[in-house]
TORBA-509030 format. One record per residue (C-alpha): x, y, z. Coordinates in steps of 0.5 Angstrom, whole numbers, padded with zeros to 4 digits, always signed. Layout:
// residues N
XYZ...
***
This chain:
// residues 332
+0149+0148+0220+0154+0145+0223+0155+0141+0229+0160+0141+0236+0162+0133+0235+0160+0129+0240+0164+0129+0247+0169+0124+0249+0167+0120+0256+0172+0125+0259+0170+0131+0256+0163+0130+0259+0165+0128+0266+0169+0134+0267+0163+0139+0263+0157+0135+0265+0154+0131+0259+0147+0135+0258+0152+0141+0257+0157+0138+0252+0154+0136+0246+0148+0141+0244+0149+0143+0237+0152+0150+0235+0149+0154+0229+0153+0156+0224+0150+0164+0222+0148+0167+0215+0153+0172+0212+0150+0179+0213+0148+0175+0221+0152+0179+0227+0149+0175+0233+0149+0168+0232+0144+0161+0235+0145+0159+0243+0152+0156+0243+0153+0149+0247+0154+0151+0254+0161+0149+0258+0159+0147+0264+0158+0155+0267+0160+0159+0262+0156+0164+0260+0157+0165+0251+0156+0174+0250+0152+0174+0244+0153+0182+0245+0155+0185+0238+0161+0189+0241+0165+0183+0244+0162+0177+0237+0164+0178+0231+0164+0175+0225+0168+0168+0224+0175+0171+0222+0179+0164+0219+0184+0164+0214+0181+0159+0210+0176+0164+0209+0180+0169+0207+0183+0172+0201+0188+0176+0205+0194+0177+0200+0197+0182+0204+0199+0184+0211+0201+0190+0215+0208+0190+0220+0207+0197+0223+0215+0199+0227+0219+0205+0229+0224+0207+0224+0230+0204+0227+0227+0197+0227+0225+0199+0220+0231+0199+0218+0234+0193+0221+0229+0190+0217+0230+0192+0211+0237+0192+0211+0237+0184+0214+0232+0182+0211+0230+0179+0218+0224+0179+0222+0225+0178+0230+0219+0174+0233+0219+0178+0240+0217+0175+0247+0209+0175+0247+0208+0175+0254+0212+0181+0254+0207+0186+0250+0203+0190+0252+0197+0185+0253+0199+0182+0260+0193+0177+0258+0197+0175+0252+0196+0166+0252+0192+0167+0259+0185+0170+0255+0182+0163+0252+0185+0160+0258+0180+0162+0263+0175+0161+0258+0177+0154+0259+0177+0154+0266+0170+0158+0267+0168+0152+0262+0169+0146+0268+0163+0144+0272+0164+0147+0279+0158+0144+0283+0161+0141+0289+0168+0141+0292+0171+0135+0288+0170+0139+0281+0173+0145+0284+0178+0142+0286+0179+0138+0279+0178+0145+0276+0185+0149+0280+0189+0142+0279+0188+0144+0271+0190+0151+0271+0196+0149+0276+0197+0143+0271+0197+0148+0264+0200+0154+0269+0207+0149+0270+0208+0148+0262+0207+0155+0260+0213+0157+0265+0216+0152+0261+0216+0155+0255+0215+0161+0251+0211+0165+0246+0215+0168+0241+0211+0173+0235+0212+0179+0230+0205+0181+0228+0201+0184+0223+0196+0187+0221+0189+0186+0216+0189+0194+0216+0195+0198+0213+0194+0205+0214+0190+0205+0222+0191+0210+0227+0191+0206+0233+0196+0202+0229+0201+0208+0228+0200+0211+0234+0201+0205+0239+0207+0201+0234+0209+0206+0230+0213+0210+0234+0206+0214+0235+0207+0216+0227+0214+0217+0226+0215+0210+0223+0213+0205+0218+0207+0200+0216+0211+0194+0211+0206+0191+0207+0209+0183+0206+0206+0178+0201+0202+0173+0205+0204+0167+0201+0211+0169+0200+0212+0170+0207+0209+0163+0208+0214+0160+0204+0219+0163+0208+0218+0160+0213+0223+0154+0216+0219+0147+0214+0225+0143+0217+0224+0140+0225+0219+0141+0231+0221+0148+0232+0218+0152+0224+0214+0158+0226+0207+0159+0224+0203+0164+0221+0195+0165+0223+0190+0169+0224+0188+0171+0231+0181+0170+0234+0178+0175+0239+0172+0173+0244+0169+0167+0243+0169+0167+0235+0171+0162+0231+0167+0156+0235+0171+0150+0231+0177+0154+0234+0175+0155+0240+0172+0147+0241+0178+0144+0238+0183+0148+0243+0177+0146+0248+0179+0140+0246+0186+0139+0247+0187+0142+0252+0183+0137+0255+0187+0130+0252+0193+0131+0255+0192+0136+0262+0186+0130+0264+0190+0126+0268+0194+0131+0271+0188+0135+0275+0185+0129+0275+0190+0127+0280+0190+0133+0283+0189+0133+0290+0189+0139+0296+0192+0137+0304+0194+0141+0309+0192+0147+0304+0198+0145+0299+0196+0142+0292+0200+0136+0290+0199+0132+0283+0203+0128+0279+0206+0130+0273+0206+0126+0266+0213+0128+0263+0214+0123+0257+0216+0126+0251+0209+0124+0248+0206+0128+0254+0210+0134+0253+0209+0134+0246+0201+0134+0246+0202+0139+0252+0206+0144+0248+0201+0143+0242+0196+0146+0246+0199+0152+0250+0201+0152+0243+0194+0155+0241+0193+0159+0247+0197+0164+0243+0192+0165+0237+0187+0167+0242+0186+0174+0244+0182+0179+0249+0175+0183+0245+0179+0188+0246+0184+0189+0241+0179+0186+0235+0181+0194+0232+0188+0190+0231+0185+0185+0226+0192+0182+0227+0195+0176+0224+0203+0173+0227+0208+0168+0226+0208+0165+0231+0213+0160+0235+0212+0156+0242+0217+0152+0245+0220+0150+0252+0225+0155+0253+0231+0150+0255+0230+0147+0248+0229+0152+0242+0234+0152+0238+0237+0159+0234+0234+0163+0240+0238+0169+0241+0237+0175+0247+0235+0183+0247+0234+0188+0252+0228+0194+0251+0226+0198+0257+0232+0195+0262+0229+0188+0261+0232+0182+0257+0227+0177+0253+0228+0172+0248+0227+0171+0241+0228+0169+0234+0230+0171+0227+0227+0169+0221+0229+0171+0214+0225+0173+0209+0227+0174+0201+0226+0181+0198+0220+0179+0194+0216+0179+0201+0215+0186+0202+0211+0189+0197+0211+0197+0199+0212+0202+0205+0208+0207+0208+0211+0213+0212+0207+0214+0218+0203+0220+0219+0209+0225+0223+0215+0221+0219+0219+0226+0216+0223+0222+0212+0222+0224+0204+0220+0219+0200+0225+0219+0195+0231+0217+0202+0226+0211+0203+0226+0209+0195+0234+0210+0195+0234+0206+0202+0230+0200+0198+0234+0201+0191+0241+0200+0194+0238+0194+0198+0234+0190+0192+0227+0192+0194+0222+0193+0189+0217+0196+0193+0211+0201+0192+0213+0208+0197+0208+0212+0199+0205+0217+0205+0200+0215+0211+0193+0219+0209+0192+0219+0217+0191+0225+0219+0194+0226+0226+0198+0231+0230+0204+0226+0235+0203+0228+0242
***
C-alpha cells in the first residue's frame, strides 16, 4: 500500500484540500483495475482496462534489451557511424507529444468560480511559453522486437530493420558531463505509474506557481509576470522536461523506451539540423560503442540477404546475431 504524500499550502489551494491528500492504493500483480485514486480537483481517473494498465517502471523491470525500429538508409548510418540521432519529438507523428499529461494537469485545477479559472489559463499560458522555448529531442525504442505495427509504421513499412541494443551499454554511453546529458526511460501511457505521475504534478506546480498565480485578464488580454532567473528556468525546464515521458493510451502497443534530451533551444550545445519532408528540425548525435548492439532482424518485406547484413556488421567491428522477422506481412 502506498500514500500520495501530503500536499503543500499551495498544491491544496489550487486543487482543493479534501481533494489532494486521499490515499492511492497500490494493486496486486495479477490486478488490472486499480482502488479509487485521489481526485485533482475535476479530474475524473479511468479505471476502464483499455486505457489503465499495469505500472510499467524500470525500476520494476528487467528489460535487457531494446528494439530501434528504421528504414534502411538510416540503418546504414547507424551501423556505419555508430551514432544515433535524437530527433525533434514535437515533429513526430504524435501531434500531442509533451501536451497529453500536460492537460491531465490542467483538468486537475479547481475550476469553480472565475479566479481559479483564471489561475487555471495563466498555468497553461505559463508552461506553453517555456515549451516555445525549448525543445524535445528523442530516438526511440521498443520492449517488442519483432511487432508489426512497429514495422509497418517506423520500419519503412517492412522494408527496414529492429536493432536490438544493449540497455546498460547504452546507458553507459550516454554523456555524464554537463547540464545537457540525455536520459533514457521508459514512457508511461494513461495515468499509469501514479508516483510519476504525482511527482510530475508536483513539479510542475512549484515553479510555474507564481507565475498563473499573478496572471490576470483586462480588456480580454492576459498579462503576468514572468520569473526568469536562472534558478527559475532550471526548475521550469526540468518539469517540461517529464512532459515528454508521458504519452496518449493510444500508443501503449509501442511499449516504448527513448533517450531523451530537453533543453532551451538557444542554448543546447552540439545541436546539428536535418530536413525530412520539406521541413528543417533539430537534433543531436550521440555515439554509441559497437558492443551496444546485440543483433539485427530484417523486416518482413526486406529483401536484402542476410549474409550482406553479416559482412556489412563484420567489416564495421559489429558482433551481432542477424536473423529475419517471423511477422508474416505483404507491404502495401
Amino acid at each position: 500500500m502506498s500514500s500520495y504524500r501530503p500536499c503543500s499550502g499551495r498544491l491544496a489551494e489550487t486543487f482543493g484540500a479534501s481533494q489532494v491528500n486521499a490515499r492511492v492504493s497500490d494493486f496486486s500483480s495479477n490486478s488490472r483495475r486499480i482502488a479509487p485514486l485521489p481526485r485533482f480537483g475535476r479530474m475524473a481517473y479511468d479505471t476502464a482496462n483499455h486505457l489503465i494498465r499495469r505500472v510499467r517502471v524500470s525500476e520494476d523491470r528487467s528489460i535487457e534489451r531494446i528494439f530501434h525500429y528504421c528504414s534502411p538508409s538510416t540503418f546504414l548510418s547507424i551501423v556505419k557511424h555508430k551514432q544515433l540521432w535524437l530527433i525533434s519529438l514535437t515533429q513526430s507523428n504524435d501531434t500531442a507529444e509533451g501536451k497529453w499529461i500536460l492537460q491531465r494537469w490542467l483538468d486537475a485545477f479547481d475550476t469553480s468560480n472565475e479566479g481559479k479559472r483564471v489561475q487555471r489559463s495563466g498555468a497553461w499560458h505559463a508552461v506553453d511559453m517555456v515549451l516555445r522555448e525549448t525543445v524535445a529531442l528523442g530516438a526511440c525504442f521498443s520492449e517488442a522486437g519483432d511487432q508489426l505495427s512497429q514495422w509497418r509504421g517506423y520500419a519503412a513499412d517492412g522494408a527496414g530493420f529492429a536493432i536490438a541494443f544493449d540497455r546498460s551499454e547504452l546507458e553507459a554511453a550516454i554523456p555524464k558531463e554537463g547540464e545537457q546529458a540525455p536520459e533514457l526511460t521508459n514512457v508511461i501511457y494513461g495515468r499509469e505509474a501514479h508516483d510519476r505521475r504525482d511527482d510530475l504534478f508536483r513539479s510542475l506546480h512549484e515553479p510555474f506557481f507564481a507565475d498563473f498565480l499573478d496572471y490576470s485578464v483586462f480588456g480580454g488580454f492576459g498579462s503576468m509576470s514572468i520569473d526568469n532567473t536562472k534558478s527559475a528556468r532550471d526548475a521550469k525546464l526540468c518539469a517540461v522536461r517529464k512532459l515528454f515521458a508521458f504519452k496518449n493510451p493510444a500508443f501503449v502497443e509501442e511499449k516504448e523506451w527513448r533517450l531523451l534530451l530537453v533543453g532551451y533551444l538557444s542554448q543546447l550545445e552540439k545541436m546539428d539540423f536535418r530536413e525530412a519532408g520539406g521541413v528543417i528540425s533539430p537534433l543531436v548525435k550521440m555515439p554509441f560503442p559497437a558492443a551496444a548492439k546485440r543483433s539485427v532482424r530484417l523486416g518482413p518485406t526486406n529483401k536484402t540477404p542476410e549474409r550482406v547484413i553479416k559482412a556489412l556488421l563484420a567489416r564495421e567491428g559489429i558482433k551481432a546475431d542477424v536473423r529475419k522477422s517471423s511477422a508474416s506481412y505483404t507491404s502495401r
